[in-house]
Backbone as a ProteinNet text record, in pm:
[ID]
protein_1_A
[PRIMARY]
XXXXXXXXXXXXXXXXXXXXXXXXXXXXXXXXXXXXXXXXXXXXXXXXXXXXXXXXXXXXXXXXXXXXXXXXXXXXXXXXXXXXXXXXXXXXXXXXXXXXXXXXXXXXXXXXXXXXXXXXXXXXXXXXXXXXXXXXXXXXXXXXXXXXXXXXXXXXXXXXXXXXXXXXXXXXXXXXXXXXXXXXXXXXXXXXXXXXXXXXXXXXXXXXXXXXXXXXXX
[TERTIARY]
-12357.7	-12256.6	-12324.2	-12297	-12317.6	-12344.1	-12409	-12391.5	-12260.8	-12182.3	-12133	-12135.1	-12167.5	-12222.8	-12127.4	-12060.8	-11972.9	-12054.2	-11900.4	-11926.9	-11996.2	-12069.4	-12141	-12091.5	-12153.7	-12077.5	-12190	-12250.6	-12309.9	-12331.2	-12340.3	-12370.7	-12464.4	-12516.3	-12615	-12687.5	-12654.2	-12809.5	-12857.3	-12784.4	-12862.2	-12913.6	-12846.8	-12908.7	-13072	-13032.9	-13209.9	-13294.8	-13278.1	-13358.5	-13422.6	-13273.6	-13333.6	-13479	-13433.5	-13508.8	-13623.7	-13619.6	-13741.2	-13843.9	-13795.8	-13849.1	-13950.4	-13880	-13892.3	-13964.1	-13983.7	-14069.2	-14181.7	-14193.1	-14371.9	-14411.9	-14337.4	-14352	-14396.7	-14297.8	-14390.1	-14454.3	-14552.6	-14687.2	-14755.9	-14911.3	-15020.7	-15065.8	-15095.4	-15114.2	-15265.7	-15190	-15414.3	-15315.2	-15451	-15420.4	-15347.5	-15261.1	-15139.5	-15050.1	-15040	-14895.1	-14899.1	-15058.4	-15018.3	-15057.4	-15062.2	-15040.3	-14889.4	-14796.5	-14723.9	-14559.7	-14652.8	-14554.8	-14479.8	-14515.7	-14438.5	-14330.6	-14329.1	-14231.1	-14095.6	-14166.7	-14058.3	-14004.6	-14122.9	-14009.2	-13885.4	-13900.9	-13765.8	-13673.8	-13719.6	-13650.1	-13535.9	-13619.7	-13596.7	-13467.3	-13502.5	-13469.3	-13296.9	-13298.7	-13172.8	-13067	-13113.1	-13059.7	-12922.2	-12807	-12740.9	-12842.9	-12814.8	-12886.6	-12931	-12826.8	-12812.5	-12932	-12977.7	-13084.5	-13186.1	-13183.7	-13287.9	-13410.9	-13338.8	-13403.4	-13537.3	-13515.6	-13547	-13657.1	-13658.2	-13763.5	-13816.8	-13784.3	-13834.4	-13927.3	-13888.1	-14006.4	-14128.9	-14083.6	-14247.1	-14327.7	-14249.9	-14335.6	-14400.2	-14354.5	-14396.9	-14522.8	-14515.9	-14605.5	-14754.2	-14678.8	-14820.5	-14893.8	-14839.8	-14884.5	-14984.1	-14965	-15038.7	-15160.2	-15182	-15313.1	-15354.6	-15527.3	-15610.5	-15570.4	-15588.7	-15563.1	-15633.8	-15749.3	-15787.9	-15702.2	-15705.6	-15631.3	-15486.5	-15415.1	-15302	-15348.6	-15427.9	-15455.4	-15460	-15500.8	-15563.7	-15433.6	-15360.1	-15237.1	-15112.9	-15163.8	-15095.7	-15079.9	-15229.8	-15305.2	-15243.3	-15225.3	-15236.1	-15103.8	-14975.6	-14854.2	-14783.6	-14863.2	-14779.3	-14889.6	-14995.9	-15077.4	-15101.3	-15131.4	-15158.9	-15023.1	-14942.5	-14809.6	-14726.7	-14664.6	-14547.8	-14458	-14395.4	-14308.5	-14290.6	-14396.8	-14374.3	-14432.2	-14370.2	-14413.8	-14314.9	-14364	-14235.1	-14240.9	-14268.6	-14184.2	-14070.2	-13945	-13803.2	-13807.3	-13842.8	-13773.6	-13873.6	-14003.4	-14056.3	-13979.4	-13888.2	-13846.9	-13699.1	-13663.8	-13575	-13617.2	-13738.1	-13739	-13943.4	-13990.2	-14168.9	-14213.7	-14414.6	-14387.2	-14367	-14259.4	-14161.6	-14152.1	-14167.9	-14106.9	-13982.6	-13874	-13771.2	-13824.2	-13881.3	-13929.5	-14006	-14034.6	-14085.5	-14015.4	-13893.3	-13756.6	-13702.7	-13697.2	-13680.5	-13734.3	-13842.8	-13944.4	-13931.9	-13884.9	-13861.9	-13732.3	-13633.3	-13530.2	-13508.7	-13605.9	-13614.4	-13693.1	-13813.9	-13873.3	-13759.4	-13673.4	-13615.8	-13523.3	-13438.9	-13389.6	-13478.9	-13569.7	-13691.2	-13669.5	-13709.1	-13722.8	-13621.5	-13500	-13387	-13410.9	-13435.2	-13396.7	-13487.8	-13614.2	-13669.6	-13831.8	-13814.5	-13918.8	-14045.2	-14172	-14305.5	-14358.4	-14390.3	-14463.1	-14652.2	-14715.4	-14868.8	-14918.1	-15015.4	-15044.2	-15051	-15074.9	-15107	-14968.9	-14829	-14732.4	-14650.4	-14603.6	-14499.9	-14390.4	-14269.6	-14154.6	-14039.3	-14095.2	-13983.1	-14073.3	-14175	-14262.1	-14091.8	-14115.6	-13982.6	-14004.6	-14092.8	-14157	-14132.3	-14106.2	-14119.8	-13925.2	-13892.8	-13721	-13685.8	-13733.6	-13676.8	-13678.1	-13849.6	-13840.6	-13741.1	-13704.2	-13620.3	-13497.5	-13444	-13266.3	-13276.2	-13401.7	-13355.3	-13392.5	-13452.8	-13493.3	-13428.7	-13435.7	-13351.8	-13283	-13172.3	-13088.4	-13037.1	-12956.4	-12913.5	-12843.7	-12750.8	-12656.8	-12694.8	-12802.3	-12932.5	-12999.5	-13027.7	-13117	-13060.7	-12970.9	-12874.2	-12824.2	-12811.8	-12800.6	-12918.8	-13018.8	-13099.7	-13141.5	-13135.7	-13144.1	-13046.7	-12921.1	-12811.3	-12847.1	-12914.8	-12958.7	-13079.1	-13117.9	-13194.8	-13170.9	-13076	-13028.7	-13080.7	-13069.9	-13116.1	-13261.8	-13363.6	-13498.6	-13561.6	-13469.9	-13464.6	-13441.3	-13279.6	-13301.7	-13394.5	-13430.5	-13576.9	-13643.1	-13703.5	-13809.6	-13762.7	-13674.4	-13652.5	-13649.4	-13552.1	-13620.6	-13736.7	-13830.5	-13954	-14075.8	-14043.7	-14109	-14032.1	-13923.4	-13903.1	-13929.6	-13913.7	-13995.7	-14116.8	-14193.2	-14328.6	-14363.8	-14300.1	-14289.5	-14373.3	-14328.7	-14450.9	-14362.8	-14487.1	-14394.2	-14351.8	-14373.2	-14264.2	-14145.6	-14147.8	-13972	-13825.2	-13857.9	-13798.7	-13736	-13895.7	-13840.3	-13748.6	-13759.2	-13656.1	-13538.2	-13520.2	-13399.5	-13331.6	-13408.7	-13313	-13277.1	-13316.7	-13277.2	-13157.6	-13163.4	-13076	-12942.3	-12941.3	-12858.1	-12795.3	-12845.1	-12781.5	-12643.5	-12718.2	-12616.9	-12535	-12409.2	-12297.2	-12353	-12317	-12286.9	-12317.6	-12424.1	-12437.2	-12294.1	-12299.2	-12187.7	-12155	-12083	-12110.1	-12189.3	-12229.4	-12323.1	-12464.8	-12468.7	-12577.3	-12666.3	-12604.9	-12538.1	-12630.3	-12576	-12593.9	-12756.3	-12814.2	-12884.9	-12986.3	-12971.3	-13054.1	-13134.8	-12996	-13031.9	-13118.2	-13091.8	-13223.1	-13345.2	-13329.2	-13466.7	-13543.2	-13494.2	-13529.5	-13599.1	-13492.9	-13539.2	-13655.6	-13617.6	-13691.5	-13796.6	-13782.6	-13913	-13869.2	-13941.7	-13919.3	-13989	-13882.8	-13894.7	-14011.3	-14122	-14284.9	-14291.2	-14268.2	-14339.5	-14280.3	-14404.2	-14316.6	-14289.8	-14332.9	-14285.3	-14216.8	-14104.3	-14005.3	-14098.7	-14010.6	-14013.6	-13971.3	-13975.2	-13980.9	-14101.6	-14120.1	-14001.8	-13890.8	-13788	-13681.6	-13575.2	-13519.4	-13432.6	-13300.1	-13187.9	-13065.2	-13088	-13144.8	-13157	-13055.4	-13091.1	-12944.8	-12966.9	-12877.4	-12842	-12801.6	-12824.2	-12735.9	-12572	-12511.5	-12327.5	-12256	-12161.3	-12121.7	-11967.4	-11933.7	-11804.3	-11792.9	-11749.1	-11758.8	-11811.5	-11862.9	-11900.7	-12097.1	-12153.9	-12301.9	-12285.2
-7858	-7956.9	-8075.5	-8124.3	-8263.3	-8358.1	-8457.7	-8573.7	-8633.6	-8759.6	-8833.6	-8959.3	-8964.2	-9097.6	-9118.5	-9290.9	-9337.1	-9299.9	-9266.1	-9255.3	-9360.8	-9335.1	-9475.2	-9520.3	-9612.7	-9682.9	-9605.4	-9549.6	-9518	-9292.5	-9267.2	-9143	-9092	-8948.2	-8889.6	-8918.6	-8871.2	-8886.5	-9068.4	-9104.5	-9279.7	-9234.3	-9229	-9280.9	-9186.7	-9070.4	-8967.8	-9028.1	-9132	-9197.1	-9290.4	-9409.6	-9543.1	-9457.1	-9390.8	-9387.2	-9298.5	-9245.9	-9134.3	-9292.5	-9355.2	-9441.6	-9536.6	-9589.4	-9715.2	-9624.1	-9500.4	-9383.1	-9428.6	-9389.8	-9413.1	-9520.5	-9668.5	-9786.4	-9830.1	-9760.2	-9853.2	-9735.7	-9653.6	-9597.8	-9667.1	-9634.6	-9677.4	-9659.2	-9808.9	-9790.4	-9687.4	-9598	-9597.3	-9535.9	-9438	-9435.3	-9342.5	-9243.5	-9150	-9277.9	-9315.5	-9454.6	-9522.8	-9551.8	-9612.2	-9530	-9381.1	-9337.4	-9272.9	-9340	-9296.3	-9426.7	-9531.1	-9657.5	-9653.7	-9589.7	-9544.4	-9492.3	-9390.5	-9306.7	-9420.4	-9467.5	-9544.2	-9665.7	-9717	-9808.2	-9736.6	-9677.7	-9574.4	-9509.6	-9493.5	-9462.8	-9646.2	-9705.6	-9858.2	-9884.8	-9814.8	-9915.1	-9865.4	-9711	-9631.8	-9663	-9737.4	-9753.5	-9852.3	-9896.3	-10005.1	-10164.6	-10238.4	-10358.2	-10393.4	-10409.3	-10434.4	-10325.5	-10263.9	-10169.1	-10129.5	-10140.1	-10136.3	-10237.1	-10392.2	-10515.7	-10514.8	-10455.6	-10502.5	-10425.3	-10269.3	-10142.2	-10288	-10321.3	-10342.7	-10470.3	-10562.7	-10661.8	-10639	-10517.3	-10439.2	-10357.5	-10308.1	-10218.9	-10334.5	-10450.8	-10539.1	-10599.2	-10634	-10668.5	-10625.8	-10490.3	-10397	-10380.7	-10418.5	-10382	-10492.1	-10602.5	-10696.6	-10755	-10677.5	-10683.6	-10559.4	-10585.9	-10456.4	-10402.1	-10270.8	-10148.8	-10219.1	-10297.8	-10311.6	-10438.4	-10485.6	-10668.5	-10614.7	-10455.8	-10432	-10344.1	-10291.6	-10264.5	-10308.2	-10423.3	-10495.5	-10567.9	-10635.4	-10661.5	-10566.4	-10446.6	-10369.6	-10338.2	-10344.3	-10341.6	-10506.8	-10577.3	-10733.4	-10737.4	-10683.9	-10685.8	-10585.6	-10445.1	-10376.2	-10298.5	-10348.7	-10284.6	-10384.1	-10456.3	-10628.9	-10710.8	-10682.9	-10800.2	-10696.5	-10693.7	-10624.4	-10664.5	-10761	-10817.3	-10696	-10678.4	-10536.3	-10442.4	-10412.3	-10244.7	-10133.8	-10027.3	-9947.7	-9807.8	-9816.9	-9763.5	-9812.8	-9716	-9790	-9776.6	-9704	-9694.6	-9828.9	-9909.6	-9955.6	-10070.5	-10139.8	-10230.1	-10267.1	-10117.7	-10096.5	-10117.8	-10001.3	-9957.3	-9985.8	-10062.7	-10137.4	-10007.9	-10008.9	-9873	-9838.3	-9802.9	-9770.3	-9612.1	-9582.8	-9417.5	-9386.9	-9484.3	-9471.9	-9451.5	-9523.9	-9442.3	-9354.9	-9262.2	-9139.3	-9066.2	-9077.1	-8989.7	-9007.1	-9161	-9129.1	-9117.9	-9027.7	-9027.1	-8822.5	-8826.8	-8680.5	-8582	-8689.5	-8630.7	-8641	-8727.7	-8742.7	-8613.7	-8593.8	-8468.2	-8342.3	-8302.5	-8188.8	-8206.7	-8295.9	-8326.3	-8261.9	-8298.4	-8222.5	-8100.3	-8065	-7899.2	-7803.7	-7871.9	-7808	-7780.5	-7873.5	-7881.1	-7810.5	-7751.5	-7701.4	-7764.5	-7854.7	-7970.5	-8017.6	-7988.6	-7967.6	-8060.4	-8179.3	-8278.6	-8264.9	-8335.4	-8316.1	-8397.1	-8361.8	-8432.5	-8560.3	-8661.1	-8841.2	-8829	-8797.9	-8843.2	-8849	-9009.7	-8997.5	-8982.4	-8910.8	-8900.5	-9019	-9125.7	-9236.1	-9357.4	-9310.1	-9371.6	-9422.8	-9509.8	-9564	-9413.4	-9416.5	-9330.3	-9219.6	-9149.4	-8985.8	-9002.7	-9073.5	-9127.1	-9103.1	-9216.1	-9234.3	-9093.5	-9020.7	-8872.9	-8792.2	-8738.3	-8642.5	-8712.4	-8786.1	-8818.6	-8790.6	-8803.6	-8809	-8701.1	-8564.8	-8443.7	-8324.3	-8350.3	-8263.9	-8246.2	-8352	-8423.9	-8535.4	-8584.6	-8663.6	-8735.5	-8678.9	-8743.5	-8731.4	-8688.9	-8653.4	-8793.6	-8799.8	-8904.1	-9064.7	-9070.4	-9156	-9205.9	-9102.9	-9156.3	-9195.2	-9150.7	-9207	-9354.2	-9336.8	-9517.3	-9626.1	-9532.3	-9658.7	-9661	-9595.5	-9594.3	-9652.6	-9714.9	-9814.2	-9931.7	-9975.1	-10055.3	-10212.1	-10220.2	-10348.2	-10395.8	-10277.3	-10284.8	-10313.4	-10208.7	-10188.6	-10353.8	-10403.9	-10536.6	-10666.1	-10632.4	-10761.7	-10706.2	-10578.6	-10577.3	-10678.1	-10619.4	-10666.4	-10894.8	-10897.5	-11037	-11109.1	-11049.8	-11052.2	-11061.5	-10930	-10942.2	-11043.2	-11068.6	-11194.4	-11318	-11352.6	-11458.5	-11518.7	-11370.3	-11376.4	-11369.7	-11340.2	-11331.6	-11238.6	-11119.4	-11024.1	-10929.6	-10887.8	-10784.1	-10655	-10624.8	-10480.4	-10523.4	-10619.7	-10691.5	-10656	-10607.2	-10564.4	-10437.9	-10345	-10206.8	-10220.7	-10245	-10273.4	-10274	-10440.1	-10487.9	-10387	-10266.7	-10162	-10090.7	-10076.7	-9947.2	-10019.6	-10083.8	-10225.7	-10191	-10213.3	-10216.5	-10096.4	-9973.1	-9846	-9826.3	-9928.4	-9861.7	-9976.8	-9969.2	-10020.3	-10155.5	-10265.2	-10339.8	-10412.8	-10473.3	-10535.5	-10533.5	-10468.6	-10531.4	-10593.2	-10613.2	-10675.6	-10624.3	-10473.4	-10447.9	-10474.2	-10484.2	-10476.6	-10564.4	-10693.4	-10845.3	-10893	-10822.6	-10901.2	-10834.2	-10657.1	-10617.2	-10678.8	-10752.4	-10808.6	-10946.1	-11016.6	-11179.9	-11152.6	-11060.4	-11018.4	-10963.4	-10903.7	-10861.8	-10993.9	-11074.7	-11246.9	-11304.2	-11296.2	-11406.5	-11307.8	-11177	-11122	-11004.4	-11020.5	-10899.2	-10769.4	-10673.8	-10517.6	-10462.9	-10402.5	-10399.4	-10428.2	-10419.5	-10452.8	-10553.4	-10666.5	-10780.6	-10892.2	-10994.4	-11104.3	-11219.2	-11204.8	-11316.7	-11288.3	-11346	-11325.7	-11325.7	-11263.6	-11277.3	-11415.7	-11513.1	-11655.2	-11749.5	-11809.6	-11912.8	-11825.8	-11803.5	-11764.4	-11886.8	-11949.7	-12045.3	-11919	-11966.9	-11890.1	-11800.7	-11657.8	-11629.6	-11560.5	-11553.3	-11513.9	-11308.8	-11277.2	-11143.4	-11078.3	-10940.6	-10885.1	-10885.7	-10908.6	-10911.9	-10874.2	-10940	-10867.4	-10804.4	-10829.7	-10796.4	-10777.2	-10713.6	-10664.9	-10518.6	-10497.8	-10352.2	-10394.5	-10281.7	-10313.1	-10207
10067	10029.5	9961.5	9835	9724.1	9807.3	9826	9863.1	9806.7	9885.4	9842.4	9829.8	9689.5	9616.9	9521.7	9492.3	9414	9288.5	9190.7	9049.2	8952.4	8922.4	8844.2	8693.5	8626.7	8505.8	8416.9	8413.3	8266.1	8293.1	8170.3	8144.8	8233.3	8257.2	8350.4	8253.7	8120	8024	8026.6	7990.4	8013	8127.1	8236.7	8389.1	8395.5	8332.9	8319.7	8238.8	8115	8021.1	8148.8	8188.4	8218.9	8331.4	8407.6	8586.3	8547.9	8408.1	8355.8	8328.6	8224.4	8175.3	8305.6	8373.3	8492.9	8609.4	8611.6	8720.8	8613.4	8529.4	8430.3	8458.8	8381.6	8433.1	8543.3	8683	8784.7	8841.5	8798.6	8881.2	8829.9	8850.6	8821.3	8680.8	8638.4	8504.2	8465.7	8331.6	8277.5	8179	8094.4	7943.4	7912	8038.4	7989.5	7983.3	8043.7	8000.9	7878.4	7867.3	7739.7	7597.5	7661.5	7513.6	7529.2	7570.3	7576	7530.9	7537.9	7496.7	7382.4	7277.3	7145.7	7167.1	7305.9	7351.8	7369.3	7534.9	7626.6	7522.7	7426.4	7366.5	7294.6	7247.2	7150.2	7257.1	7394.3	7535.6	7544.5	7522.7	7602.5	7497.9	7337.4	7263.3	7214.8	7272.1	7311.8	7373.2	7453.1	7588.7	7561.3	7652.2	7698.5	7694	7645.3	7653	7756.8	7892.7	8039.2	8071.7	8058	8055.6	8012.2	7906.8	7813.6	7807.5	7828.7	7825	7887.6	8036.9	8133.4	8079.4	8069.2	8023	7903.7	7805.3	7730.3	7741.1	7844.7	7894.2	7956.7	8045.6	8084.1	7957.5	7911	7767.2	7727.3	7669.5	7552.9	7683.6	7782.5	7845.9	7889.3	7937.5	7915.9	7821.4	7720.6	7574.7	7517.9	7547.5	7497.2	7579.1	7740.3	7747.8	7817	7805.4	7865	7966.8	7964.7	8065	8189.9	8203.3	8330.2	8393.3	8328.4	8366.2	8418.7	8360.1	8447.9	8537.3	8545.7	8682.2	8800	8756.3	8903.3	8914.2	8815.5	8835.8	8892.9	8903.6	8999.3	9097.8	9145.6	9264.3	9342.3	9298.8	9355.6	9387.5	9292.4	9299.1	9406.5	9428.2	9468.3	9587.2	9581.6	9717.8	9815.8	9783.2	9827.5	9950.8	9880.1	9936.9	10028.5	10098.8	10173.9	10079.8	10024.1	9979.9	9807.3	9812.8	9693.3	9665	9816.1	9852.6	9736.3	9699.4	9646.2	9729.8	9858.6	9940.9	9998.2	9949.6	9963.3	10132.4	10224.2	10357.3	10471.3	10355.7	10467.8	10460.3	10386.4	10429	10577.4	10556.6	10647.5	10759.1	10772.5	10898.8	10925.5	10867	10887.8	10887.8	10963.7	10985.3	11184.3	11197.1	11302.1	11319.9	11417	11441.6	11377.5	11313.8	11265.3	11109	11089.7	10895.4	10905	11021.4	11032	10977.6	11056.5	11050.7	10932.6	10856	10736.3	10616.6	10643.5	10561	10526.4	10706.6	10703.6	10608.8	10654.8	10577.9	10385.1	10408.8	10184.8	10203.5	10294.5	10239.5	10191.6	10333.2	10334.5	10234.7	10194.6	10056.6	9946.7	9958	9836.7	9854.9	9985.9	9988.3	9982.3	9991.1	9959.3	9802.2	9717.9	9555.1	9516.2	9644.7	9519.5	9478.9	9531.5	9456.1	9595.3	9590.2	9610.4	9600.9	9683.7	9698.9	9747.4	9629.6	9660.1	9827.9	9834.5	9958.6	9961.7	9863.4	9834.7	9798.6	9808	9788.4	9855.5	9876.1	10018.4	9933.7	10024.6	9930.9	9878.1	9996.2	9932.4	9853.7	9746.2	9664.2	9552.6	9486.8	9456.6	9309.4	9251.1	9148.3	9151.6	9283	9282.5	9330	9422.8	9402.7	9237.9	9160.5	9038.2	8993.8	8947.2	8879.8	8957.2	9122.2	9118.3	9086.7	9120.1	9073.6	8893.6	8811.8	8673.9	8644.9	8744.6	8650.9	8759.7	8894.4	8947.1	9044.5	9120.7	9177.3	9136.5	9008	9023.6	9176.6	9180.4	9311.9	9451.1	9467.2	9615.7	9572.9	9406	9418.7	9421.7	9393	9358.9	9535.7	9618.6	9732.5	9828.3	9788.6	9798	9798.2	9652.3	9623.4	9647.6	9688.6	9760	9928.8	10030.8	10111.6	10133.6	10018.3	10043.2	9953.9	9928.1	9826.5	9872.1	9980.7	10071.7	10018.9	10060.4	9999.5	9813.5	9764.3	9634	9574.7	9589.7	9604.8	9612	9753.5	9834.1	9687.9	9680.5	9580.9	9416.4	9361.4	9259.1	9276	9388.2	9406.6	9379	9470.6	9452.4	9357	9286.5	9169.9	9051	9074	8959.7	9032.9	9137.4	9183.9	9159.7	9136.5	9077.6	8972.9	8885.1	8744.9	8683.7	8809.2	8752.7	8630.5	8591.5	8427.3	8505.9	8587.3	8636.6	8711.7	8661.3	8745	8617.5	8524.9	8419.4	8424.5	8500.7	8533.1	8646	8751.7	8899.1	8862.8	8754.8	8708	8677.5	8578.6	8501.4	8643.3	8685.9	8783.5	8892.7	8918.9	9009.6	8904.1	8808.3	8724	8647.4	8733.8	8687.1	8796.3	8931.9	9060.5	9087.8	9172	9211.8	9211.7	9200.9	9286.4	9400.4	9444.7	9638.7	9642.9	9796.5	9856.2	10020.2	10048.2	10221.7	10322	10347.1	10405.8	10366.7	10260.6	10173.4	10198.3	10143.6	10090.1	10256.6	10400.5	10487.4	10515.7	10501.8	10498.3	10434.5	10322.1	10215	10291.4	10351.8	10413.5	10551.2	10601.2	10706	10710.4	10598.4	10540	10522.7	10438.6	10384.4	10510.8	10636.8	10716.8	10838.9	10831.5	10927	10869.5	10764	10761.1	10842.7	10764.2	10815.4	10955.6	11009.5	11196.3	11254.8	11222.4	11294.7	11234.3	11127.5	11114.4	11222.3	11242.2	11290.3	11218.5	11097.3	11001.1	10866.1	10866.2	10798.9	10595	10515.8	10406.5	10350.6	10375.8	10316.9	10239.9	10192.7	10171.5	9985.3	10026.1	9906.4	9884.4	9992.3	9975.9	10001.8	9922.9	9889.9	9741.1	9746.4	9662.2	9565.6	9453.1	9342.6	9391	9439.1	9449.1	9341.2	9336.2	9238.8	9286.3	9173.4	9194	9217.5	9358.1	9443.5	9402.3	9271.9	9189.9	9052.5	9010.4	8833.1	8831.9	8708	8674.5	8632	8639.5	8558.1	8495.4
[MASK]
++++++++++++++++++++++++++++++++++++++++++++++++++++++++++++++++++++++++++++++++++++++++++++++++++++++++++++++++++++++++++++++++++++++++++++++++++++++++++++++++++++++++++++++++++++++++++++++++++++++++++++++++++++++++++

């Protein structure tokens, strides 16, 4: 039986460009990515604006300095901080016997579709999320990423807080799916003040931060 996941505002093919695109983007940079920027910009430049943009502030960024200087800027951004982890389930659940369990069930999701995870790959890497929903589960993957929409969120916060250049890719992907909404919305403000189940210090200082919108269409 399908998952059931709300109908979204853009095409499957956009939604397979944007999450193909923003899976390259946020792994680890080296020189398959960037012989490959010719690509994603003409990916980026396809796209919905509301979408495209965001792809297109990380391309232009990566682009204008050395392969090593984004490295380590990757390393600093996304190995370094809790605050931008792109494992979607540790913000839920820290690491807890409870993101065991849900660590388990993205697997068997995989293994249902089909799809063979290497040993260095956890399955809720935001990267290996993005590739299966855009190459072979859309709507497995899609619920996915609304099951962690809370996290997905904190992250995208975050990295624009910081003004890091993969806050462009997030944005796009934030902006393929529904809406925050009241569960979300309140999921989001506890994450803020409490940090994910094992920390004891909250994700602050944010203030009242600007959420994605809790009404309209994206």
């Amino acid at each position: 039986m399908a998952p059931r996941v709300p109908n979204l505002k853009y095409s499957e093919d956009v939604l397979t460009r944007t999450w193909q695109a923003a899976s390259v983007l946020l792994d680890y940079p080296d020189q398959t990515l960037f012989a490959r920027m010719d690509l994603l910009t003409e990916v980026a430049a396809s796209l919905p604006v509301k979408l495209g943009a965001g792809l297109h502030a990380t391309i232009e960024h990566l682009r204008r300095q050395p392969l090593r200087v984004s490295e380590s800027d990757y390393v600093d951004t996304f190995d370094t901080r809790r605050r931008g982890c792109l494992f979607l389930t540790y913000f839920s659940n820290g690491e807890t016997r409870k993101r065991g369990l849900a660590l388990l069930r993205i697997k068997q999701v995989y293994t249902r579709a089909g799809l063979v995870l290497t040993d260095d790959q956890l399955p809720d890497h935001l990267c290996v999320v993005l590739e299966f929903a855009a190459t072979t589960d859309q709507r497995a993957g899609v619920k996915m990423l609304l099951d962690n929409r809370a996290g997905l969120e904190l992250l995208r916060l975050h990295l624009t807080e910081i003004g890091s250049p993969w806050g462009g890719a997030v944005e796009a992907v934030c902006a393929t799916l529904p809406p925050l909404k009241g569960k979300d919305h309140e999921a989001v403000q506890r994450l803020i003040a409490d940090g994910p189940a094992d920390e004891q210090v909250g994700l602050s200082p944010y203030g009242m931060p600007e959420l994605a919108p809790t009404s309209g269409g994206v």
